[in-house]
C-alpha positions in Angstrom: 122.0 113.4 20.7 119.7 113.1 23.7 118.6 109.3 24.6 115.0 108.6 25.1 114.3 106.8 28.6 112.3 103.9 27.6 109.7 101.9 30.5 111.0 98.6 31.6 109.2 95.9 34.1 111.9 95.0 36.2 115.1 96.8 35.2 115.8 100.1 36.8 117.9 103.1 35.9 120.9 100.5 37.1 119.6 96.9 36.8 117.1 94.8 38.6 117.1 95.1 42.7 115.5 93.9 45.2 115.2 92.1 48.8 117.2 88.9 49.1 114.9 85.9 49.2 111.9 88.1 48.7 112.4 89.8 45.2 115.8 89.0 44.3 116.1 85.4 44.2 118.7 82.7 42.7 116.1 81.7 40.1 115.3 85.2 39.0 119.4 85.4 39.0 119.3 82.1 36.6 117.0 83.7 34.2 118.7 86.7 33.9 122.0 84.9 32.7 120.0 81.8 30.5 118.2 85.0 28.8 121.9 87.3 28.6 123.7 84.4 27.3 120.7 83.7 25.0 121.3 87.1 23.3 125.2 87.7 23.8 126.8 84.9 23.2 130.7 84.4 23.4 133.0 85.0 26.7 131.0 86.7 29.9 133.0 88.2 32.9 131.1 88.0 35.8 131.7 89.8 38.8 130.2 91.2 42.4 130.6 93.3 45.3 130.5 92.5 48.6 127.7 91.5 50.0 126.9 87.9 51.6 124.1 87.2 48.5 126.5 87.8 46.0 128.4 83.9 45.8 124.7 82.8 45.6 123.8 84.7 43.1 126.6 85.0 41.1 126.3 81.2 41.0 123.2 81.4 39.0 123.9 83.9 36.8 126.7 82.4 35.6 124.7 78.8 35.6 122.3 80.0 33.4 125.6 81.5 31.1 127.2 78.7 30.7 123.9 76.7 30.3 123.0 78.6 27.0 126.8 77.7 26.1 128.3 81.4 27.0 132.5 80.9 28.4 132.4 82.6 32.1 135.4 84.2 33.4 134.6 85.1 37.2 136.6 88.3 37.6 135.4 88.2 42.0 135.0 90.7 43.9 135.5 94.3 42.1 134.3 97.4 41.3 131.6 97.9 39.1 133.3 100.2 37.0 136.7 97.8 37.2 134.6 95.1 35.3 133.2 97.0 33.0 136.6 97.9 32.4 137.9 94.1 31.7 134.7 94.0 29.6 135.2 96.7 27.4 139.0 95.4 26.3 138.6 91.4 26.9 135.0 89.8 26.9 131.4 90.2 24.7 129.4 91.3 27.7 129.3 91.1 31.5 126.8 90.8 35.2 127.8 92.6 38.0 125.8 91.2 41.5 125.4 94.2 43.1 122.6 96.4 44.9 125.2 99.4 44.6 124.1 102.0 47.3 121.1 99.9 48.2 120.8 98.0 52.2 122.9 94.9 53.2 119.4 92.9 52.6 119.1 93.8 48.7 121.3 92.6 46.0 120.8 92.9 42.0 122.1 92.7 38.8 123.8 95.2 36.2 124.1 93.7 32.7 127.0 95.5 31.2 127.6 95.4 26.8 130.6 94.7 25.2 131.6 98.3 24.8 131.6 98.9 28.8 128.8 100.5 28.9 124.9 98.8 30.5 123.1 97.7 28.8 120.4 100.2 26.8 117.0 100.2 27.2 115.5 98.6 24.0 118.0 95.7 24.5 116.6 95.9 28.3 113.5 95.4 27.9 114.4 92.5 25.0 116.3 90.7 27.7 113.0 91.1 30.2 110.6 89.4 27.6 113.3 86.4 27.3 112.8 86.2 31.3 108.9 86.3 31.3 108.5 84.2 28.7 111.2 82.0 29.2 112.6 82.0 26.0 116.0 80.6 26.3 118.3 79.2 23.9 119.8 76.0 25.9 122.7 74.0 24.8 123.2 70.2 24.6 125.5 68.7 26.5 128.1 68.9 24.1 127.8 72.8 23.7 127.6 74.3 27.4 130.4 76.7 28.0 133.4 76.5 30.5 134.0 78.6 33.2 137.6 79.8 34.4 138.3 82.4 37.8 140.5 85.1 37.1 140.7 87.6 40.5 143.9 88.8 39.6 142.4 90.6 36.2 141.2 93.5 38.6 145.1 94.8 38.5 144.7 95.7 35.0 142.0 98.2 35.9 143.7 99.6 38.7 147.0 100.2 36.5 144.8 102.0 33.9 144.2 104.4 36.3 147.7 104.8 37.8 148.8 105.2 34.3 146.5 108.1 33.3 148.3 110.5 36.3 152.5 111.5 36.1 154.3 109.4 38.7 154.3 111.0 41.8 151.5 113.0 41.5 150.3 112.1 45.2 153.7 112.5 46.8 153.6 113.9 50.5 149.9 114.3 50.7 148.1 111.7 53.4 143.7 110.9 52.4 141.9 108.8 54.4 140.0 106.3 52.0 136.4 104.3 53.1 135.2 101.7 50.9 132.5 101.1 53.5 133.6 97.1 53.3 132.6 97.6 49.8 134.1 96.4 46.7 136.9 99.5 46.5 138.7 98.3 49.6 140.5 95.9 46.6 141.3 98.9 44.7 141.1 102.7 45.9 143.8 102.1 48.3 146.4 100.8 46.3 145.5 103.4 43.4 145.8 106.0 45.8 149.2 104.2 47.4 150.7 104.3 43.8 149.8 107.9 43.1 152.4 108.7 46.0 149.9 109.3 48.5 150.4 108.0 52.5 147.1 106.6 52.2 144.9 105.6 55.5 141.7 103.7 55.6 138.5 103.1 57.5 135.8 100.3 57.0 138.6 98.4 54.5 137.5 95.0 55.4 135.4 92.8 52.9 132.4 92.2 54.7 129.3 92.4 53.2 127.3 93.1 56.6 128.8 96.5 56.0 129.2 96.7 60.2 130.8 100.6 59.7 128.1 102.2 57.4 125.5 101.8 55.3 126.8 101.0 51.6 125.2 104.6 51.1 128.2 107.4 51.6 125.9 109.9 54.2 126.8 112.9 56.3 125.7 110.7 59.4 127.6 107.4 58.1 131.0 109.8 57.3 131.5 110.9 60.9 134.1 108.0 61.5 135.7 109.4 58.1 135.3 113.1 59.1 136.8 112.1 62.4 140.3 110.5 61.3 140.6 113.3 58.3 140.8 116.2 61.3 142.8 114.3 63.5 145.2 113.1 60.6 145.6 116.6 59.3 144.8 114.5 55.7 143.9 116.7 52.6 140.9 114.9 52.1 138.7 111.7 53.0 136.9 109.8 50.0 134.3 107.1 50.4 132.6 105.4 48.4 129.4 103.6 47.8 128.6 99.4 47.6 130.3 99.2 43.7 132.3 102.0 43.8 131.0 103.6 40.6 131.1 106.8 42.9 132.8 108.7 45.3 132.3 111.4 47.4 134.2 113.5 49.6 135.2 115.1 53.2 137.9 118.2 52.8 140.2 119.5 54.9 138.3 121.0 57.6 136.0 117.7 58.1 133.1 119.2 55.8 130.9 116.9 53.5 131.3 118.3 49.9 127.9 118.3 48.2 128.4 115.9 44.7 127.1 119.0 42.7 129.7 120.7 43.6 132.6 117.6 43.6 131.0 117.6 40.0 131.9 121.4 39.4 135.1 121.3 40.7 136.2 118.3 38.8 134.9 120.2 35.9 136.7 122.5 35.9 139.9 120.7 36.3 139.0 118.7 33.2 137.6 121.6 31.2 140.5 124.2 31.8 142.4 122.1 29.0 139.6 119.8 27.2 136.2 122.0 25.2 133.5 120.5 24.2 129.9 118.9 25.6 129.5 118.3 29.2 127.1 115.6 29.5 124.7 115.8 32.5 120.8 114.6 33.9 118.2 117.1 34.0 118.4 117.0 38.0 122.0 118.5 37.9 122.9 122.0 39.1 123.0 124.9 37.7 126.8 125.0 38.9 127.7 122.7 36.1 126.4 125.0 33.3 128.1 128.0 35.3 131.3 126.2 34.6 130.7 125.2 31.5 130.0 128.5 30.3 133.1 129.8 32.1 135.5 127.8 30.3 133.7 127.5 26.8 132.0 124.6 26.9 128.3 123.7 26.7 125.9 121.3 28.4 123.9 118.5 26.9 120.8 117.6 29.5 119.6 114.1 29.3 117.2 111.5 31.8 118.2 110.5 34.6 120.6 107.5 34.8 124.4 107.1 34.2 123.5 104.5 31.0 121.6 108.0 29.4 125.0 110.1 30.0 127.2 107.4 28.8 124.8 106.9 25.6 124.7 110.1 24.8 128.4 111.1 25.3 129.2 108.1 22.6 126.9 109.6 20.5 127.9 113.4 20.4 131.6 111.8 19.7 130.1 109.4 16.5 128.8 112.4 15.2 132.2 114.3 15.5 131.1 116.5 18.5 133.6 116.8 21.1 132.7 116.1 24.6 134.6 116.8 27.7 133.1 115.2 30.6 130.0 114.1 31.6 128.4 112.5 34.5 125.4 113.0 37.6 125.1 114.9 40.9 125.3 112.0 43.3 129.1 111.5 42.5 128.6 109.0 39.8 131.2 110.9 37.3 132.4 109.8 33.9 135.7 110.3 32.1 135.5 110.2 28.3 139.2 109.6 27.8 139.1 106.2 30.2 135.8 104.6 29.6 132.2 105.2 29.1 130.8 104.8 32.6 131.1 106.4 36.4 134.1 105.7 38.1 134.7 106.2 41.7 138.2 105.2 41.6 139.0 107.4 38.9 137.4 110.0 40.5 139.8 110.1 43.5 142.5 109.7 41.8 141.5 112.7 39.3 141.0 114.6 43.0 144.6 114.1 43.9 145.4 115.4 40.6 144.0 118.6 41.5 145.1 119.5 44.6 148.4 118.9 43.3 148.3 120.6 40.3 146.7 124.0 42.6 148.9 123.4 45.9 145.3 124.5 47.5 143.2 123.0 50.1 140.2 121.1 48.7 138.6 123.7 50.9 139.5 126.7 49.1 138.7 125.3 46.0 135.0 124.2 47.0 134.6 127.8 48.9 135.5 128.8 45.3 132.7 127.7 43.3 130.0 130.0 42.3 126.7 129.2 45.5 123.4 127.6 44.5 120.7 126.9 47.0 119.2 123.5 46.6 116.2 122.1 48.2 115.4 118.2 47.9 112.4 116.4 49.3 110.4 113.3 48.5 106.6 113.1 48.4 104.9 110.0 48.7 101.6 109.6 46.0 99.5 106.7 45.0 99.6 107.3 41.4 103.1 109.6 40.5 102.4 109.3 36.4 98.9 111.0 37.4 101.0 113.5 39.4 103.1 114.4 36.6 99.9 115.0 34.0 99.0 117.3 36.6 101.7 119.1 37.3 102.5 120.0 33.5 99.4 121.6 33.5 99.9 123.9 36.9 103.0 124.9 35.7 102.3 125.7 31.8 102.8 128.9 31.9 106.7 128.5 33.1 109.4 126.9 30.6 108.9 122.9 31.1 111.4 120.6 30.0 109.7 117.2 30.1 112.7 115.0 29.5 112.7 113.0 32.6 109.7 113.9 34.9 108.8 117.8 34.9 111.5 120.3 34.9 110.2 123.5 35.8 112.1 126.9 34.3 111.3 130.3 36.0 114.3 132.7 35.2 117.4 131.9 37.4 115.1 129.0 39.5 114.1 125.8 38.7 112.6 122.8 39.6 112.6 118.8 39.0 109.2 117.0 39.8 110.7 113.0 39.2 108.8 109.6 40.1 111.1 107.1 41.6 111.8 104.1 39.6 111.7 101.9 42.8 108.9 103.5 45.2 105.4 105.2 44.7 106.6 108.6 45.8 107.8 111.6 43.4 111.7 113.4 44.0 111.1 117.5 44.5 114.4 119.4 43.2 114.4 123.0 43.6 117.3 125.4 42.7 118.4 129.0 42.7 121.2 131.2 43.2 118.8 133.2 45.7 117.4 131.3 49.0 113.7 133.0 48.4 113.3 132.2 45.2 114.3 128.2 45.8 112.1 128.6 48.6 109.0 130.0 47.0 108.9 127.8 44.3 109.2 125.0 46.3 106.7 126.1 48.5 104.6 126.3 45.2 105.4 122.9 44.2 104.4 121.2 47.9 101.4 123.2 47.9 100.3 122.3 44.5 100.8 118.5 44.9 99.0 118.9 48.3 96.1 119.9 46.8 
């Protein structure tokens, strides 16, 4: 069961962002909850990250909640995937204020359903006509909701976690964790504390200038992390983006591990001992189906966006199918047996797990994994769709798979021609197990759209 990516306005793959003050503004904020409580009523968690916007527009969002009569519990800071935690066992639905990855000058929202999961796109793009037309359903005085603060409820999620791994499993092995003064600085160290690990930490303070790094996890913005992993002797550094709904990774000898391959090797931890569907975008790696294949399970592609794994993984299980694991190649991964979204905290946990269960160097294992060559580049155009039409045609004689952009298929090589949800420029992805042939069809690609 594949889910069809639908157009939306002003949602994105993950919520509406945008510039502070410019195109992310308190009354947009108040729309979006007067037009979520409109069409979920009942109890609402509401949480954020860290950045200086978020009190601001967290205040909207949940004026416009408790306006259309909707209870608000304000969970604070936390995770993204610790609130859709609380949602998916406590409340009927939940906003996160957060730009994730994005600059220090954007914030957003992420409307997250009942279940845990965000919210789809045909209930999307409902939500948007409620904010465009400003059809909201407004309580008398007697009827507007109540709000309550409940910080503490981020322990719950953090015990989940602990709970899913034997005591001790981190015992005598020292990582170096950075939030980036992002929301995990309330929660990866103490999972990682309670795993057994001696856990150290850089960029831990809540501040959502984000004076370390970018909220963006980079080779250039992990030096500091690189740096205290050498001198440390530590088995491995994680850091983690704005949210936390991913985390990446610095092994052993100080080296950045590509998230294609932090997705294969957590693979294959999970699918030594669970078969079934692995869940992935169509702008994953061929690594993933390598592993897959190695340990008898099977890929399901789908569009781009965690909301489209997540969908798709609940489906394949409603239909009886099994499912293993599931997630995207920028970190974002998703364990079936916890909940239905990314989850950077479980992911480093589920990294200690590993290396204790091997006794190897993260290095090793990553030297490991089967070698792909991947090229990625961006391409600003004026008109991308237009792009796309023509592209499908220049390539019709290879194997296209046309389920989010134009996914090129030429024997062991192929290619991802996306548009960007947020700018007018396409995404070029271009993958082999051979260096010339990644190269020569991406010099085919850039030479096509150049013309």
């Amino acid at each position: 069961m594949t889910q069809i990516k639908m157009e939306k306005r002003l949602f994105g793959t993950n919520g509406v962002r945008g510039v502070v003050g410019k195109d992310m503004t308190p009354a947009l904020a108040l729309s979006i909850g007067m037009a979520l409580g409109s069409m979920r009523k009942g109890k609402i968690a509401v949480g954020m990250d860290t950045r200086t916007s978020g009190p601001a527009l967290a205040g909207a969002v949940k004026a416009g909640l408790l306006a259309t009569g909707c209870d608000v519990v304000d969970c604070g800071i936390l995770p993204t995937p610790a609130l859709q935690y609380l949602v998916k066992h406590h409340f009927d639905g939940g906003a996160v204020i957060t730009a994730s990855h994005n600059p220090p000058e954007y914030n957003g929202v992420k409307i997250i359903e009942a279940d845990g999961t965000e919210m789809g796109d045909a209930e999307t793009i409902a939500l948007e006509e409620r904010i465009f037309s400003q059809k909201f359903d407004a309580a008398d005085w007697q009827g507007v909701g109540r709000e309550v603060a409940a910080p503490a409820m981020v322990d719950e999620y953090v015990d989940s976690i602990v709970a899913a791994f034997p005591p001790g499993t981190g015992n005598g092995m020292t990582v170096i964790v950075d939030p980036g003064c992002g929301a995990a600085a309330m929660t990866t160290p103490r999972i990682l504390t309670r795993l057994g690990c001696r856990v150290m930490s850089i960029n831990a303070q809540i501040d959502g200038t984000f004076p370390g790094r970018l909220p963006e996890p980079s080779v250039e913005g992990l030096k500091g992390l690189t740096g205290l992993v050498l001198s440390s002797g530590a088995a491995f550094g994680v850091a983690h983006d704005g949210d936390a709904d991913r985390a990446v990774f610095i092994d052993d000898k100080g080296r950045y591990i590509e998230e294609n391959q932090e997705f294969g090797l957590i693979e294959q931890y999970v699918c030594s001992s669970r078969k079934g569907a692995v869940v992935t975008p169509v702008s994953s790696s061929r690594l993933i189906e390598a592993i897959a294949e190695k340990y008898g399970c099977h890929v399901v592609y789908t569009p781009v966006g965690s909301i489209y794994v997540a969908r798709t993984m609940i489906g394949l299980l409603e239909k009886g199918e099994a499912v293993s694991f599931g997630g995207e190649g920028n970190g974002g991964l998703i364990y079936p047996d916890h909940q239905f979204c990314r989850d950077g905290g479980m992911t480093a946990a589920m990294m200690v797990a590993i290396l204790s269960r091997t006794g190897e160097p993260l290095s090793t294992l990553v030297d490991r994994l089967p070698a792909f060559h991947m090229i990625k580049d961006k391409v600003g155009v004026a008109d991308p769709a237009a792009l796309l039409v023509q592209m499908k045609q220049a390539f019709s004689s290879d194997r296209l798979d046309l389920t989010d952009g134009v996914r090129i298929n030429r024997g062991g090589t192929w290619a991802l021609i996306r548009p960007s949800g947020t700018e007018p420029l396409v995404r070029v992805m271009v993958e082999s197990e051979r260096k010339e042939d990644a190269d020569a069809l991406y010099q085919d690609i850039m030479r096509r759209i150049k013309s």
